[in-house]
C-alpha angles and dihedrals in degrees: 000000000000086000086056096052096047085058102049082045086058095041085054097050090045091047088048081048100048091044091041077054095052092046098061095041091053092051088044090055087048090059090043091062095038089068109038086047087101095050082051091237115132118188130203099209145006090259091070079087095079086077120083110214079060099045091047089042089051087046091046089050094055100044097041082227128112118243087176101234129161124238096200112136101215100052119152118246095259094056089043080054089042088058096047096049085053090051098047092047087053084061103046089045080055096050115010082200096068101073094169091141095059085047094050090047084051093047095041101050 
């Protein structure tokens, strides 16, 4: 009996945490369209991010500056690379302590 408590206890605690888990994402989803609103570009989930045309328009957005990414959806692997490498180039020009771009070349090859 005791055994069987201690496991709905932890079902409970694992579903607060899943929802807990929704809920963010889905505000996060929310802010996400607020701002590209004005780029006409509506997302249906945070993963959206992963592309880059989404990812530079949102940035864009943000900064009020062009980072001149393409939000095509069919793009080959090399222009989606191309993108990335842009924007993060825009983020190191913001702040020359953030070399991401010298870590993921590392990483890459």
């Amino acid at each position: 009996m005791e055994s069987e408590n201690g496991r709905n206890r932890v079902r409970s605690a694992c579903s607060k945490d899943l929802y807990a888990r929704v809920i963010r994402r889905r505000a996060f989803t929310r802010w996400i369209n607020f701002y590209l609103k004005v780029a006409d570009i509506r997302v249906d989930d945070v993963c959206a991010l992963k592309r880059s045309g989404i990812t530079g328009k949102l940035l864009e957005t943000l900064t009020g500056r062009e980072i001149s990414v393409s939000y095509k959806e069919n793009k080959t692997r090399k222009q989606e690379w191309r993108e990335w490498e842009r924007i993060l180039s825009f983020l190191e020009s913001e702040n020359p302590d953030f070399d991401v771009a010298g870590k993921c070349m590392q990483l890459y090859f």
